[in-house]
C-alpha positions as CSV (number, residue, x, y, z in Angstrom):
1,X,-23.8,113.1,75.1
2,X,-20.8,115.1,76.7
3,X,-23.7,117.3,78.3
4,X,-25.2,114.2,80.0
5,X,-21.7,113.5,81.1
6,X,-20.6,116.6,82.9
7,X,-24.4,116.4,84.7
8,X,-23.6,112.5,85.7
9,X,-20.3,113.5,86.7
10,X,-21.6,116.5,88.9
11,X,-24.1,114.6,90.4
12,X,-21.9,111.7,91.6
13,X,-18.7,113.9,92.9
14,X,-17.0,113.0,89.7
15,X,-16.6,116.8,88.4
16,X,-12.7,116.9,89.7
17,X,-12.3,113.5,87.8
18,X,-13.5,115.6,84.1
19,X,-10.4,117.0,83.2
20,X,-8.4,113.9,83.8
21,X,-11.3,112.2,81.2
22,X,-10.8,115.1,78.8
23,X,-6.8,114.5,78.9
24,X,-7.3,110.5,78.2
25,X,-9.1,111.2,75.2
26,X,-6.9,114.3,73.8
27,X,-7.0,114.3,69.8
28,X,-5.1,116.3,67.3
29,X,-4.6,116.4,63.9
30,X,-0.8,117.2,64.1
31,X,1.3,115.9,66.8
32,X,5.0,117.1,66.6
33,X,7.7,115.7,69.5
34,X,10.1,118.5,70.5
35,X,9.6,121.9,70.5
36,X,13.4,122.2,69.4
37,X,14.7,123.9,66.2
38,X,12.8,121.8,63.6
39,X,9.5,121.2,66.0
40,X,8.8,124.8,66.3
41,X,9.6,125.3,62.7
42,X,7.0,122.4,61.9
43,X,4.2,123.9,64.0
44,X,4.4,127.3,62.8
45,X,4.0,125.8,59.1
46,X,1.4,123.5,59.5
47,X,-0.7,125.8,61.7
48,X,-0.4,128.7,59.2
49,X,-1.8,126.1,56.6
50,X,-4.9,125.3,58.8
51,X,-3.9,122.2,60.7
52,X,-4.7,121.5,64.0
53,X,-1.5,121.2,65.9
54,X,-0.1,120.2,69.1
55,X,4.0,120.8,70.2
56,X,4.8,118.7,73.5
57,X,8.2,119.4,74.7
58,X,9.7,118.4,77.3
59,X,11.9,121.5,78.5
60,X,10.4,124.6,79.3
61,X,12.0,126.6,76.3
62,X,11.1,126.4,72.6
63,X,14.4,126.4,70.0
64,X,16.3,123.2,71.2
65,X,19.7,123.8,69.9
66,X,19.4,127.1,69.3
67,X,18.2,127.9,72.9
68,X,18.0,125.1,75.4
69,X,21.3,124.1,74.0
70,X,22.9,127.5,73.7
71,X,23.8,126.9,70.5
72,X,23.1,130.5,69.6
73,X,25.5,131.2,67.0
74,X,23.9,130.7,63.5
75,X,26.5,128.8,61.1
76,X,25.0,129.2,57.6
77,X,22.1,130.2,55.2
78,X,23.5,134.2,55.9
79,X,22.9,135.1,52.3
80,X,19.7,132.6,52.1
81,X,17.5,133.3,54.9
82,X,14.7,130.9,53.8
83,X,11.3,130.7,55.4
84,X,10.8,130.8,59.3
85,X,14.4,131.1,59.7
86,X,14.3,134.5,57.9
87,X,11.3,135.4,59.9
88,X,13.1,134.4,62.8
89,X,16.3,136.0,62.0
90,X,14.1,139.7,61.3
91,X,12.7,139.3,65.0
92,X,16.6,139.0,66.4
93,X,16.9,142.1,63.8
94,X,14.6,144.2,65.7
95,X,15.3,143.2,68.8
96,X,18.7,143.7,69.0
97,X,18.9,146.8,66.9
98,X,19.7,145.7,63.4
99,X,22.1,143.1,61.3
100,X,25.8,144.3,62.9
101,X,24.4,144.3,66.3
102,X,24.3,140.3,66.3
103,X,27.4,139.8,64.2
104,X,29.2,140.1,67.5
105,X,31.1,137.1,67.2
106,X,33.5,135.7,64.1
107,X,32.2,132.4,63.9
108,X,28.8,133.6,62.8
109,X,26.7,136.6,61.3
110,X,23.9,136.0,63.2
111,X,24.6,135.6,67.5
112,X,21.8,136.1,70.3
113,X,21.4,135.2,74.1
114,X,19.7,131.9,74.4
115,X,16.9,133.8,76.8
116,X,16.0,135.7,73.7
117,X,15.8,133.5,71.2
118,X,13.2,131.6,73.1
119,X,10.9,134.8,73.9
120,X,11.0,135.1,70.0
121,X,10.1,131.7,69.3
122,X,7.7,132.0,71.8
123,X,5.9,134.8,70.0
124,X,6.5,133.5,66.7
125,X,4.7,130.4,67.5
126,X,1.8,132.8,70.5
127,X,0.7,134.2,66.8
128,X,-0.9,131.1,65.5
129,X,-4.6,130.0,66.5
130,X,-4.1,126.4,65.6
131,X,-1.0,126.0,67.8
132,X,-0.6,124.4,71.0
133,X,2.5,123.5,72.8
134,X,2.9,121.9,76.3
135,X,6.2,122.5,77.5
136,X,7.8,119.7,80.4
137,X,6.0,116.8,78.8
138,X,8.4,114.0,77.9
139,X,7.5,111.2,75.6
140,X,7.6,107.9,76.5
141,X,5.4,105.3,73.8
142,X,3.8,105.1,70.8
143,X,1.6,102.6,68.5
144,X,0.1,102.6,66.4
145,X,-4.1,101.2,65.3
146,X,-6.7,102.3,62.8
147,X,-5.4,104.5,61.2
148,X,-3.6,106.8,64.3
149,X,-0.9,107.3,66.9
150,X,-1.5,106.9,70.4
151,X,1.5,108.4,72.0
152,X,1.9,108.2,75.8
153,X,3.6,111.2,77.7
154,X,4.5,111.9,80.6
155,X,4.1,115.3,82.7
156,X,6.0,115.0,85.9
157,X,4.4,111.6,87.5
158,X,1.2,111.7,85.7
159,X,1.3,109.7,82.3
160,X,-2.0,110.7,79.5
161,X,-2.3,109.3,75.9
162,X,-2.4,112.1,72.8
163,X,-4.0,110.5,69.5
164,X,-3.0,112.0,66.1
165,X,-3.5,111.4,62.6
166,X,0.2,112.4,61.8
167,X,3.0,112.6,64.0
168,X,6.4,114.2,63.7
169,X,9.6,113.2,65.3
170,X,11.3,116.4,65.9
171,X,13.3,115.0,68.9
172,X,17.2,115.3,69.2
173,X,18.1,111.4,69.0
174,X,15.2,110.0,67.0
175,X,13.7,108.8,69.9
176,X,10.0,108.7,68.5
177,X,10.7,106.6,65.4
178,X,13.0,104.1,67.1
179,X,9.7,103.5,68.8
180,X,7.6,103.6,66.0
181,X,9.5,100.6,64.5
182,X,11.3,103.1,62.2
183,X,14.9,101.5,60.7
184,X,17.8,103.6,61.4
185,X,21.5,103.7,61.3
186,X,23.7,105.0,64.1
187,X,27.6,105.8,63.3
188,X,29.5,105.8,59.9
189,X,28.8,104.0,57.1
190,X,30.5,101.6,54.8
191,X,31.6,103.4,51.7
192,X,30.4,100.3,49.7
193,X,27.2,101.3,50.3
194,X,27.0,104.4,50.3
195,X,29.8,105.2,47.4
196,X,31.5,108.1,49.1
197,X,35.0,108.3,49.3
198,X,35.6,109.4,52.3
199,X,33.4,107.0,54.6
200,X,35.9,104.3,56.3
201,X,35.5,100.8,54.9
202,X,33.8,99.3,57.7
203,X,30.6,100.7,59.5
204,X,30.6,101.1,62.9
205,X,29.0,103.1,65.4
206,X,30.9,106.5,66.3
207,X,29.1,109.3,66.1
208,X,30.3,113.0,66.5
209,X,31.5,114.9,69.8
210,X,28.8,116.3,71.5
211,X,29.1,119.4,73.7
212,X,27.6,121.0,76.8
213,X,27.8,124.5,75.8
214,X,28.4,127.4,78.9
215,X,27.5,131.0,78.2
216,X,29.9,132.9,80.5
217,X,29.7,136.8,81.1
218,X,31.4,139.6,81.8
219,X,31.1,140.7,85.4
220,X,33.7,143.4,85.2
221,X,37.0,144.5,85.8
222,X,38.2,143.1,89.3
223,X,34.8,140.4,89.6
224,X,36.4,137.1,90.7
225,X,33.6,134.4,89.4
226,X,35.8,131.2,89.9
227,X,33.9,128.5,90.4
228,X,35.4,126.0,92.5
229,X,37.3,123.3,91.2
230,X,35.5,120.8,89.8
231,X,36.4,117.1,90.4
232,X,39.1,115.4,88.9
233,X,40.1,118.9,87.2
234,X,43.7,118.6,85.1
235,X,44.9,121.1,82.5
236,X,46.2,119.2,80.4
237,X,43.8,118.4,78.2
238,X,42.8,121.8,77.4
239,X,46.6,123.6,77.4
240,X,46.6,123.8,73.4
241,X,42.9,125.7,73.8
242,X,44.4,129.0,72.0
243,X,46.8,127.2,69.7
244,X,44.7,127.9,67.0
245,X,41.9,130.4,66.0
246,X,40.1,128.6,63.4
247,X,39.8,124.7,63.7
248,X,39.8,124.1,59.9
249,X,42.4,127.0,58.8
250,X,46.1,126.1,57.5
251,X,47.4,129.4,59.0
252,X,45.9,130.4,61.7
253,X,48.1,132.6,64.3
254,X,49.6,130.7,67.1
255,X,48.4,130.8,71.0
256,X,45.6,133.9,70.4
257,X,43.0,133.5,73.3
258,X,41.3,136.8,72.5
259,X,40.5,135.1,68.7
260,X,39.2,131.9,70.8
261,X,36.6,134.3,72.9
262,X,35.5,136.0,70.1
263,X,34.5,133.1,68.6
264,X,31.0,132.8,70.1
265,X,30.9,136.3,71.4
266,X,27.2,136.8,72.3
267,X,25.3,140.2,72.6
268,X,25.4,142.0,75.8
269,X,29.2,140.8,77.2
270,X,28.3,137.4,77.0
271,X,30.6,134.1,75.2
272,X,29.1,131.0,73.8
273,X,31.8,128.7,75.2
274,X,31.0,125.7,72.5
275,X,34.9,125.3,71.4
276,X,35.9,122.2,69.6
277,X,39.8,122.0,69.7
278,X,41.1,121.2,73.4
279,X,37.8,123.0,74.7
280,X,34.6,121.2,76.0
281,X,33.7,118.9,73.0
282,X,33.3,115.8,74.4
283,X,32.6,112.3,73.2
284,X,29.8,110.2,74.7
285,X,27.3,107.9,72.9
286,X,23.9,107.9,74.1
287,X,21.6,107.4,71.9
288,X,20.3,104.0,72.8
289,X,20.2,104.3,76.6
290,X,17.1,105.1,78.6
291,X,16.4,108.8,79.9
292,X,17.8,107.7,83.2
293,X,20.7,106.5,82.0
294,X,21.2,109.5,79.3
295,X,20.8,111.6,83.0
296,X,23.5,109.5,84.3
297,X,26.3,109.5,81.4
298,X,25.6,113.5,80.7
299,X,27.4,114.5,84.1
300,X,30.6,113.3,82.8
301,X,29.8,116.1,80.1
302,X,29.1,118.4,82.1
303,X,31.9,117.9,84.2
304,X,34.2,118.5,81.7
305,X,32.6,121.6,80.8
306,X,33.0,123.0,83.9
307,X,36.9,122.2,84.4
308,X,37.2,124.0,80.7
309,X,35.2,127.0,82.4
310,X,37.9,126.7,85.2
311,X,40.8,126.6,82.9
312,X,39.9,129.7,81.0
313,X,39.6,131.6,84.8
314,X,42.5,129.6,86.4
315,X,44.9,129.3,83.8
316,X,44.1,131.9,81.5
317,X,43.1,135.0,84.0
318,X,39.5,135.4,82.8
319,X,38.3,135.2,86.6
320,X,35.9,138.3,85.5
321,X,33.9,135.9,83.2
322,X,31.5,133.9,84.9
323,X,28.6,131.1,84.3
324,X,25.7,134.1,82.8
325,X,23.2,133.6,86.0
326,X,20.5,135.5,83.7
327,X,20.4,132.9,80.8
328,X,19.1,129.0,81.6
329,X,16.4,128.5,84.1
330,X,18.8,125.6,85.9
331,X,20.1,125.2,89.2
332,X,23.7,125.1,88.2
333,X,22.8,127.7,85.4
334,X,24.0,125.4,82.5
335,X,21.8,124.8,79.7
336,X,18.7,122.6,79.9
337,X,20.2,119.9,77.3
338,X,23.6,119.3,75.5
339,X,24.2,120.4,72.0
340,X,23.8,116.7,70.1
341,X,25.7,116.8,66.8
342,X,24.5,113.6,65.4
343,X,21.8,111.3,66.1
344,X,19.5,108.2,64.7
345,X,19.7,108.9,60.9
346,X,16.4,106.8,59.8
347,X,16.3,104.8,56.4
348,X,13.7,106.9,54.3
349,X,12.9,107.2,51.2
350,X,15.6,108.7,50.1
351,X,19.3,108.4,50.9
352,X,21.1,111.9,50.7
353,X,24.8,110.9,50.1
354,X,27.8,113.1,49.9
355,X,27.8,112.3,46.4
356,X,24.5,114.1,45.7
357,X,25.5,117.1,47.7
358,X,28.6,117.8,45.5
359,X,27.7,117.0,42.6
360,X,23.9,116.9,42.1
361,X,23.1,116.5,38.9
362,X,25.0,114.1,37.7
363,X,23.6,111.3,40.0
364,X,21.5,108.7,38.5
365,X,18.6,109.8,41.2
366,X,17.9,113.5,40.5
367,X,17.2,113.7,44.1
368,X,17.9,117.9,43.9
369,X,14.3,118.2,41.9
370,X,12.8,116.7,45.4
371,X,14.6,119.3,47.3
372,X,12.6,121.4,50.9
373,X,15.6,122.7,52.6
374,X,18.5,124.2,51.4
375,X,22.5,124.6,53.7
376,X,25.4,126.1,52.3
377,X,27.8,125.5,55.7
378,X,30.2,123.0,54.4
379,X,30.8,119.2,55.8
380,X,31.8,119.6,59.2
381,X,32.2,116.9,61.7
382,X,33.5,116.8,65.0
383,X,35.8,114.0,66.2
384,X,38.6,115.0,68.0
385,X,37.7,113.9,71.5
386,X,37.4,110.1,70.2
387,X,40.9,108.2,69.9
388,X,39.2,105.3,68.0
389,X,37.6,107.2,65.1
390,X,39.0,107.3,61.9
391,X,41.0,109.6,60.4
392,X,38.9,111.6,58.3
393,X,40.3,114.7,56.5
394,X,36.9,116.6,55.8
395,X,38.7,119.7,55.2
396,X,39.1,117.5,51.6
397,X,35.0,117.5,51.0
398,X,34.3,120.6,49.2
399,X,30.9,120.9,48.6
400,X,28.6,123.3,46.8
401,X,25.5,124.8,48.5
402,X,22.5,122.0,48.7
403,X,19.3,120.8,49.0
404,X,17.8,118.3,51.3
405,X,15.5,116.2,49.7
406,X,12.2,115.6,51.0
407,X,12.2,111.2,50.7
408,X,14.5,112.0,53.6
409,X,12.4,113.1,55.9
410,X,9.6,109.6,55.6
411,X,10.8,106.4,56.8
412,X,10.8,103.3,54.7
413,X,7.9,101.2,56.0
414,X,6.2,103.5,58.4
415,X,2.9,105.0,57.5
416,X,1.8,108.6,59.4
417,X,5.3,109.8,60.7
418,X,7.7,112.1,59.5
419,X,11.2,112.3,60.4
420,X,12.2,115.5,61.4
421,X,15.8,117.3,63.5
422,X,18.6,115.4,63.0
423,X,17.5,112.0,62.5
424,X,16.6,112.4,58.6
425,X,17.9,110.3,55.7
426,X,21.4,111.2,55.6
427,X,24.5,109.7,55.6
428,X,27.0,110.0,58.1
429,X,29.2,112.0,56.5
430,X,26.0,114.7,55.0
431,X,25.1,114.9,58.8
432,X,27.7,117.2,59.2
433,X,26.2,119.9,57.3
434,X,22.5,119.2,57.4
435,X,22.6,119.2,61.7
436,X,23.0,123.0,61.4
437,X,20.7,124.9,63.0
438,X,19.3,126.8,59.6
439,X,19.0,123.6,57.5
440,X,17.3,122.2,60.6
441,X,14.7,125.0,61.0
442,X,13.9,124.6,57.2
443,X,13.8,120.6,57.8
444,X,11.3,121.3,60.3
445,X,8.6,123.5,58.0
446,X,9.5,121.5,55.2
447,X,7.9,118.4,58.1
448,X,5.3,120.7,58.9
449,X,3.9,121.5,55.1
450,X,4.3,117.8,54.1
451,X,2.0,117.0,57.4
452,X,-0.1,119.8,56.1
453,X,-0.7,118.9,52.4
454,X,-1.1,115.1,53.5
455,X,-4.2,115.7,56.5
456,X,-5.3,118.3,53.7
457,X,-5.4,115.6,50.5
458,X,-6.2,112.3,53.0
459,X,-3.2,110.7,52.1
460,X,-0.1,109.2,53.7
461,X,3.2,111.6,53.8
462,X,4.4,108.4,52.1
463,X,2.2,109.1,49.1
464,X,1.7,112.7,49.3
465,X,2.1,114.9,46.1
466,X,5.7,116.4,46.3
467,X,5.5,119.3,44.0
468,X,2.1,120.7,46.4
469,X,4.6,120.5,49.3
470,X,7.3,122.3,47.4
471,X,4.7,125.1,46.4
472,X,3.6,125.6,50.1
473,X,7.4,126.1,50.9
474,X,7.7,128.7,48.3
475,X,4.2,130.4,49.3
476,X,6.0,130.7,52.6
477,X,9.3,132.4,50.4
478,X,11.2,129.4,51.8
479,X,13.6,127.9,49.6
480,X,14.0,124.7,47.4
481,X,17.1,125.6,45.8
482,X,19.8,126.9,47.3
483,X,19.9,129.5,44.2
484,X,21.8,132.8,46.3
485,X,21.6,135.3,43.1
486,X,17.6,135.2,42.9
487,X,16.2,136.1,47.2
488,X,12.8,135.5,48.4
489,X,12.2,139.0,47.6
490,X,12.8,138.9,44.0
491,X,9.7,138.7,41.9
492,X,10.6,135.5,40.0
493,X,11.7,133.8,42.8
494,X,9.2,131.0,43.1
495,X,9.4,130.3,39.2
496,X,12.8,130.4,39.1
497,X,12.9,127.9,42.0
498,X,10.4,125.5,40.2
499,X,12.2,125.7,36.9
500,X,15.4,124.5,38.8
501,X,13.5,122.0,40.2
502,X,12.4,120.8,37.5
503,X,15.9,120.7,36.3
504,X,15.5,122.4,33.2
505,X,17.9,125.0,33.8
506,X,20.7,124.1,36.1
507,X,22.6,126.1,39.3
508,X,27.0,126.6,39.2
509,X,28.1,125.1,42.5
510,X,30.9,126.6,44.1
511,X,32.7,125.2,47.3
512,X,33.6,128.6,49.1
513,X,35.2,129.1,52.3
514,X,32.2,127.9,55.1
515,X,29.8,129.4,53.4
516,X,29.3,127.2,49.5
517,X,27.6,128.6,47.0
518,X,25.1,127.9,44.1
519,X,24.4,130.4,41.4
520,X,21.4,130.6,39.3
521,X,23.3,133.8,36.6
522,X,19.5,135.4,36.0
523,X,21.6,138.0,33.7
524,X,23.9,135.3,31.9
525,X,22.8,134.2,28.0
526,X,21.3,131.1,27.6
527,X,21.5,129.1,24.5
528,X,18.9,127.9,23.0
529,X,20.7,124.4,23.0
530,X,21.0,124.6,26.5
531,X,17.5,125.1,27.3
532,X,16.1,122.1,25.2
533,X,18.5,120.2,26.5
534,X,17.0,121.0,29.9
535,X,13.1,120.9,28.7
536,X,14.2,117.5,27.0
537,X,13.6,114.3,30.0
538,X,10.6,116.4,30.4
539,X,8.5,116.8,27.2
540,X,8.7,113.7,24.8
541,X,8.0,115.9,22.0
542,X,10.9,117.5,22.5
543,X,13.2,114.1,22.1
544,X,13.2,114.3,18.2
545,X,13.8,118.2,18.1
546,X,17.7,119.1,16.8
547,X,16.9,122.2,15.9
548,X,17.8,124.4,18.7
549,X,21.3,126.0,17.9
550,X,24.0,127.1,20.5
551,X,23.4,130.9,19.6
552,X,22.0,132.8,22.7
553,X,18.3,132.3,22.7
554,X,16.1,134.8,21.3
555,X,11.9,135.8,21.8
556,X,11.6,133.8,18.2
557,X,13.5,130.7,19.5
558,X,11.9,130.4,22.6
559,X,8.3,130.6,20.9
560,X,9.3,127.9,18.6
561,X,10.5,125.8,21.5
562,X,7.5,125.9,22.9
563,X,5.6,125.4,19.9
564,X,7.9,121.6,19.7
565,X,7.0,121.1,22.8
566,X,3.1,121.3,21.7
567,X,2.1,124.9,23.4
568,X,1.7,127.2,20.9
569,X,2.4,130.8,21.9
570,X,1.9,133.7,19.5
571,X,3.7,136.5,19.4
572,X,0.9,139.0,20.6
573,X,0.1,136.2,23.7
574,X,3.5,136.4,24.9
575,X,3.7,140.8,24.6
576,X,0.7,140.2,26.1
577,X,2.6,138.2,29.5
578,X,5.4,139.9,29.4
579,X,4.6,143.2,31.2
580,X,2.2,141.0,33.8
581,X,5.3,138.8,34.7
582,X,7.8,141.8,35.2
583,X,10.1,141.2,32.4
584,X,12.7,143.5,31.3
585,X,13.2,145.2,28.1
586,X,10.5,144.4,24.9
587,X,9.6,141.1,23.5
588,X,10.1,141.6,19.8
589,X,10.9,138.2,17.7
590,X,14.8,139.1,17.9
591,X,15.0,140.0,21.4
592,X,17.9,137.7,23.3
593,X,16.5,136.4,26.4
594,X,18.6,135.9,30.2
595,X,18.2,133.1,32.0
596,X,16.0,134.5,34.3
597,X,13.4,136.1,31.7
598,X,13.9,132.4,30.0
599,X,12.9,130.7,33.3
600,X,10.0,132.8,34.1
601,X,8.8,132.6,30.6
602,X,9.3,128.8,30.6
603,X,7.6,128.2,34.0
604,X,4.4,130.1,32.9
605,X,3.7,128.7,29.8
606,X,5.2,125.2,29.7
607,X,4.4,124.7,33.7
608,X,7.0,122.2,33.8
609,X,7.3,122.3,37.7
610,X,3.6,120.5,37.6
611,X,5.2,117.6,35.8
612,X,4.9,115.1,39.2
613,X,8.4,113.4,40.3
614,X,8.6,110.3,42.9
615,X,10.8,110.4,46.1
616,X,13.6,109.2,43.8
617,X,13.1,113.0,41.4
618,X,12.3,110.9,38.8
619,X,9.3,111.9,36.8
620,X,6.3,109.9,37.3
């Protein structure tokens, strides 16, 4: 048939006319909106797991915040590089020269040029035959019939349909499943609903400060790169710029510039200018307006950038720094799109509340056992530049390390779409430590497995088998539990991660500095109390069984444990594992086990990971 076509269309003068045919009727398994930190992450995932995949973005750059936003300072996951982010991280590795050659600057371990971090991505994303991105395609519609998207984009003036069996939003404000008919809060919510202390009484609709980063450099002793002076310039509002050095420190050393440049101190004499006290935050809400009128309200953010960018070479004597001309491919050399801190948070299937992050497992909804990203930067929210939001003190929420769980990424109500970037299920409050770029990136492969295992199965994300999406992640040594003791490279990683999953033995969360913590203790005792106590929700069997003790758990315990739990394991079975799992020391009867040898014993025999949970971590 499409032979007969191209003849017909050769014959009649229609050949120049194909390819527009071809680009009406474009079809892909996978479509993912944004090539930013999350859509990139999602392609790379659900093309390594065979899916057919198409990125439209509408920059030319892949990384969003990361790059086209110059965000490129890492805050978080230093000590839990999970998944693509590791893999990402390794390429900055080699290219720059090793770990201390990108820990340039003290607000982050890991700092790059923007320019780099998209050739990376770009080659990251060049390795995989079943990805395809088109870079300056903006989207404009979607519907939905029969079973697929149709999503209408737009390439300069010429406007094609893409249809897809799955699509993921992976734009900065949630654009896609606004249009969808996705619900969605914007702003803070009403502690009555959501139960956390903090939030104000009232809802309303102030988001965070948004910022249009700069990336100055250093021309040299005796360059003068003033800019001229930019409309409406005061100093005023940024004279207190170097009163302090960190934002959320109690005694930080008074009027220090140097510390304030050093804060996003890039590779190669170059300064992330992203500074929130009396620098270029700036607030401006606009997520609901059209593109035009996004266009339109961004100059004001811009302009205020620049005047900060004229203070600092004005005021402060840093004429020698100016804008990097070797960094964004823009006329006026600023990046391609601001740095959004917050944006449409969608009403999914799960609701991740401050609550949950700090203390997770004492919440009636277990949603940690759901988990497919892990953060440990702490609550951090931007308001300064708004006189009319309330007074928050998130200093006060000290949090433990976390997981994101995965009913947050699938709206309520919404078949084939996943939610991906910013715009998950998250309150208010959480946004301010899942928007960072880490926990994004692992947001985005955890979107691009659960696309994956649902086109692979036939079923809708909002039905898909959780624990085959939490495998994929650890087949990919992502992480599911933000466990720091136990890395990807360790060989009982994965089980460990899927017996703390299962919640059978539980992490110690520690709120520590900006980067929180959760231990796993693989060399601490366990009781034998404390692992039925854990096995308990899990195996009924186990409900009537008192006979577990609070001595440490030996070899002999364990097997009668198991034994309860209706597996029996002899002795000779499990001398016969124990060498095959990588276990330490011998397994005779009296042997006391750790909680690591515990966990991977538990996972391989009992298997209590494949015990299916709902969006809620409750056990089906």
């Amino acid at each position: 048939m499409m032979n007969r076509f191209r003849k017909i269309a050769r014959l009649s003068g229609w050949a120049l006319l194909f390819p527009l045919f071809l680009q009406a009727q474009q079809q892909t398994d996978l479509l993912i909106v944004g090539g930013g930190a999350s859509g990139t992450m999602a392609g790379i995932q659900a093309a390594r797991m065979g899916v057919q995949t198409l990125i439209v973005e509408e920059t030319t750059w892949l990384g969003g915040m990361l790059t086209s936003a110059g965000v490129a300072a890492i805050d978080g996951n230093h000590r839990m590089p999970s998944g693509l982010w590791g893999e990402f991280r390794k390429k900055l590795y080699d290219h720059y020269g090793g770990p201390d050659k990108v820990a340039t600057g003290w607000v982050s371990n890991t700092l790059f040029e923007p320019h780099v971090g998209n050739t990376l991505l770009r080659q990251l994303a060049a390795a995989e035959k079943n990805l395809r991105i088109e870079f300056q395609t903006s989207f404009t519609a979607i519907r939905r019939a029969n079973g697929r998207w149709t999503v209408t984009v737009r390439q300069g003036k010429k406007s094609r349909e893409i249809s897809a069996r799955i699509v993921i939003d992976a734009t900065e404000l949630g654009d896609v499943m606004a249009a969808a008919g996705a619900k969605y809060s914007i702003g803070m919510d009403n502690r009555d609903i959501t139960g956390e202390a903090l939030a104000p009484p009232a809802a309303n609709n102030i988001i965070q400060d948004l910022t249009y980063v700069v990336v100055l450099k250093d021309y040299g002793k005796g360059a003068d790169k003033t800019i001229p002076k930019p409309a409406g310039y005061d100093p005023a509002p940024f004279r207190l710029c170097c009163g302090i050095a960190d934002p959320a420190s109690y005694d930080a050393p008074k009027n220090n510039c140097d510390m304030m440049m050093q804060y996003g101190r890039l590779p190669n004499g170059k300064y992330m200018i992203n500074w929130p006290k009396h620098g270029n935050d700036y607030y401006l809400n606009i997520i609901e307006k059209t593109p035009a009128e996004r266009t339109e309200a961004l100059k004001a953010a811009k302009l205020h950038t620049l005047r900060f960018v004229y203070y600092l070479q004005t005021e402060l004597g840093m004429k020698h720094l100016g804008i990097a001309d070797d960094e964004f491919p823009t006329a006026d050399k600023l990046p391609m799109i601001p740095y959004h801190r917050e944006s449409r948070r969608v009403k999914g299937k799960a609701l991740f509340t401050a609550n949950h992050v700090a203390k997770p497992y004492d919440q009636a909804l277990p949603l940690y056992r759901t988990g497919i990203a892990v953060g440990d930067y702490t609550i951090d929210h931007h308001h300064d530049k708004n006189t009319d939001a309330p007074q928050i003190d998130f200093v006060k929420m000290r949090v433990p390390s976390y997981n994101v769980p995965m009913g947050a990424l699938v709206p309520e109500g919404v078949e084939g779409l996943i939610v991906a970037e910013k715009s998950i299920g998250v309150t208010n409050i959480v946004n301010g430590a899942t928007r960072l770029q880490p926990v994004v990136m692992g947001i985005g492969q955890a979107a691009g497995a659960l696309a994956a295992v649902a086109l692979r199965n036939g079923t809708d994300p909002s039905v898909t088998d959780i624990r085959a999406v939490q495998q994929s992640l650890l087949d990919s040594k992502a992480y599911i539990m933000p466990f720091l003791d136990v890395p990807a490279e360790s060989p009982h990683f994965a089980a460990i991660q899927r017996v703390g999953a299962a919640g059978v033995l539980r992490g110690s969360g520690v709120a520590f500095n900006w980067a929180n913590q959760t231990w796993f203790y693989p060399a601490r005792e366990v009781s034998a109390f404390e692992l039925v106590e854990g096995l308990r929700p899990l195996f009924p069997e186990l409900r009537t069984y008192w006979g577990a003790s609070g001595d440490p758990l030996t070899v002999a315990a364990l097997l009668e444990i198991f034994s309860k739990a209706g597996v029996s394991v002899t002795q000779q079975i499990l001398a016969d594992n124990w060498r095959q799992l990588a276990l330490p020391g011998t397994p005779a009867p009296e042997t006391v086990l750790h909680r690591g040898s515990a966990a991977v014993l538990v996972d391989h025999f009992l298997q209590p990971f494949n015990i299916p949970v709902d969006f809620s971590g409750k056990t089906r």
